[in-house]
C-alpha positions as CSV (number, residue, x, y, z in Angstrom):
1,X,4.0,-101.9,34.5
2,X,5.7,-103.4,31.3
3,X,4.5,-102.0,28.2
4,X,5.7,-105.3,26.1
5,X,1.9,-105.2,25.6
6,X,1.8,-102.1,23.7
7,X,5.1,-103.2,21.3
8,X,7.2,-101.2,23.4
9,X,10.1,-103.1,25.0
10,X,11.1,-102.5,28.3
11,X,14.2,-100.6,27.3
12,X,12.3,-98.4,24.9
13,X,9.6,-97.4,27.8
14,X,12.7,-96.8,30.4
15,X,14.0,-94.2,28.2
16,X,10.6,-92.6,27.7
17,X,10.4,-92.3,30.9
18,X,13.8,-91.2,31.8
19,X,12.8,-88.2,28.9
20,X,9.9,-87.6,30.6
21,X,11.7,-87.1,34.2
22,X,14.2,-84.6,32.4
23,X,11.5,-82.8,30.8
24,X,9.9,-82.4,34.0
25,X,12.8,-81.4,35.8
26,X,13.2,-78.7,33.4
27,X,10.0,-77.4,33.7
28,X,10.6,-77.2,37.4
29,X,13.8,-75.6,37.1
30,X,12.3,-73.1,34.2
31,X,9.7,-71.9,37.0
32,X,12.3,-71.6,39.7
33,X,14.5,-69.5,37.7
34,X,11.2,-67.4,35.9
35,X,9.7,-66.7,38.9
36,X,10.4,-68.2,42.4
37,X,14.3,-66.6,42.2
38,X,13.1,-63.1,40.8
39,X,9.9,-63.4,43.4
40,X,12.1,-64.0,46.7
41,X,14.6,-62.1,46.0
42,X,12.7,-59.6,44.8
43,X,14.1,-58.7,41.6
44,X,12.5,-56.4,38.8
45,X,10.8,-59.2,36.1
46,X,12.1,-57.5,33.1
47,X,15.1,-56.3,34.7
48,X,16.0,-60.4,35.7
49,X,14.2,-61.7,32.4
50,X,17.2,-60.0,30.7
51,X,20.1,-60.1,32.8
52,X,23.0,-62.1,32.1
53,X,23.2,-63.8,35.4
54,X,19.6,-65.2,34.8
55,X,20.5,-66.1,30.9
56,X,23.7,-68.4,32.0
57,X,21.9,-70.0,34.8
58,X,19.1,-70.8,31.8
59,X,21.6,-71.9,29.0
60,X,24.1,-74.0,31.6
61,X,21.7,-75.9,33.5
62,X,18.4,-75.5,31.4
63,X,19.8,-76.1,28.1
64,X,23.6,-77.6,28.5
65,X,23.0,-80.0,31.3
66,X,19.6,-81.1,30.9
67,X,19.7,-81.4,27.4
68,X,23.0,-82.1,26.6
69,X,24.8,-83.9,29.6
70,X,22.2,-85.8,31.3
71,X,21.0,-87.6,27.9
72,X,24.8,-88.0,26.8
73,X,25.5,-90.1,30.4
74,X,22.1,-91.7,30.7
75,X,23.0,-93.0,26.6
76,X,26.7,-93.5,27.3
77,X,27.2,-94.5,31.0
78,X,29.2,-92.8,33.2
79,X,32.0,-94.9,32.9
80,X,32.4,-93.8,29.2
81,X,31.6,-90.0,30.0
82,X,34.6,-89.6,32.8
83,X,37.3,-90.8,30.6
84,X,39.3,-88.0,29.6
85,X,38.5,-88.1,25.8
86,X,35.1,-88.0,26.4
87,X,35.5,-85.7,29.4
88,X,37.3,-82.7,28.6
89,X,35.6,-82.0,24.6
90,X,32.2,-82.0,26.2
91,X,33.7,-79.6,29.0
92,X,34.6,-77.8,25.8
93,X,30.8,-77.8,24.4
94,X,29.4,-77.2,27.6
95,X,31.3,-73.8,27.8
96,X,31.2,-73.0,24.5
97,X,27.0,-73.9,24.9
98,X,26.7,-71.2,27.5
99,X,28.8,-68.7,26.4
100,X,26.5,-68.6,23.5
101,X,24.2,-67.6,26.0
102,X,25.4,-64.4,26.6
103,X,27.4,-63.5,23.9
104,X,24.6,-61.9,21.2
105,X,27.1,-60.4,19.3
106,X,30.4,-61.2,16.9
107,X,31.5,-63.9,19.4
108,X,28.4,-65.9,18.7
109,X,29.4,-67.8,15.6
110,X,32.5,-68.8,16.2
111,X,31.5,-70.4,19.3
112,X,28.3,-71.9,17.6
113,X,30.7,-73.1,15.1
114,X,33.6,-74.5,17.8
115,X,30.2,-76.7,19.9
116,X,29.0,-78.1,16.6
117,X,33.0,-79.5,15.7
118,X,32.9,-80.5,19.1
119,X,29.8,-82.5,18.9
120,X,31.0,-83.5,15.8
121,X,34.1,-84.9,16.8
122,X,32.3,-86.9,20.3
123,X,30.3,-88.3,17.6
124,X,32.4,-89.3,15.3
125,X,34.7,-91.2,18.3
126,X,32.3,-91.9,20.6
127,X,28.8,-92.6,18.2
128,X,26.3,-90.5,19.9
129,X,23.5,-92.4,17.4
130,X,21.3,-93.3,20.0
131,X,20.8,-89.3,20.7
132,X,19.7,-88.8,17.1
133,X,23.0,-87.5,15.6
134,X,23.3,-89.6,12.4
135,X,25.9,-89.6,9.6
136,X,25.1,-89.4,6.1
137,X,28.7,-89.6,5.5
138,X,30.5,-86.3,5.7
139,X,30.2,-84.9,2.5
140,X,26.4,-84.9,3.0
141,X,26.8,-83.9,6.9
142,X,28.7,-80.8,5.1
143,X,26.2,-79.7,2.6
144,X,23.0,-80.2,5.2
145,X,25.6,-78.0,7.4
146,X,26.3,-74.8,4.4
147,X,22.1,-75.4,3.9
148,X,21.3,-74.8,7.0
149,X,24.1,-71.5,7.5
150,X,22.4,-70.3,3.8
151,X,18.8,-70.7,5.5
152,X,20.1,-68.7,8.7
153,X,22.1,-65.7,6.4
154,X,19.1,-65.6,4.3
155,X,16.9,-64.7,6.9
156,X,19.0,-62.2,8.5
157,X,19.6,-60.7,5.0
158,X,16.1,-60.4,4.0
């Protein structure tokens, strides 16, 4: 089916529906680990729906790799994703990503803080601007980041 016809071009309507097979692949995955693990293993619901084992399989495969990895090598190629450059700062993110995870406390912003420079930094060698990251140039890219941290204190000081 080629969607030329609707003003998409063909490379436009693969990636839709590459998007479309993640999300769906995330919604399986969401009811596996919701309710197929907890039911056949019989776990306690609220007991599972707040353990840390459940909330790092969530954040590293839910979140990180479906959201993070599998758009960065389906954008990139894998060729560009296994040099070591590229490699071992998204490692980096991918760790940092799912410790956030677990870690509701102190911990939390300084690793929120190291997977945004890391992202940053795969950006700004690598130009992730087919993922959505764009640059306004980086004394912009800092102010939208300080707005965004005085949105985020505001609300947990109010």
């Amino acid at each position: 089916m080629t969607m030329a016809g609707n003003g998409f071009s063909n490379e436009t309507g693969r990636r839709a529906w590459q998007a479309l097979a993640v999300w769906g692949v995330f919604i399986a995955f969401a009811i596996i680990v919701n309710g197929t693990i907890p039911f056949v293993f019989v776990f306690d619901m609220h007991a599972w729906t707040y353990s840390a084992t459940k909330s790092i399989i969530f954040h590293l495969v839910g979140y990180v790799v479906l959201f993070m990895v599998v758009p960065v090598i389906l954008t990139k190629g894998l060729a560009v994703v296994r040099q070591s450059a590229f490699l071992l700062p998204l490692i980096a993110a991918v760790i940092a990503i799912t410790l956030m995870g677990v870690m509701w406390s102190k911990a939390l912003l300084p690793t929120a803080v190291f997977a945004i420079v890391v992202l940053a930094y795969l950006h700004w060698r690598f130009d992730l601007s087919n993922l959505g990251i764009r640059s306004r140039g980086w004394k912009a890219d800092l102010a939208a980041i300080v707005f965004m941290g005085m949105l985020s204190l505001a609300s947990v000081y109010s």
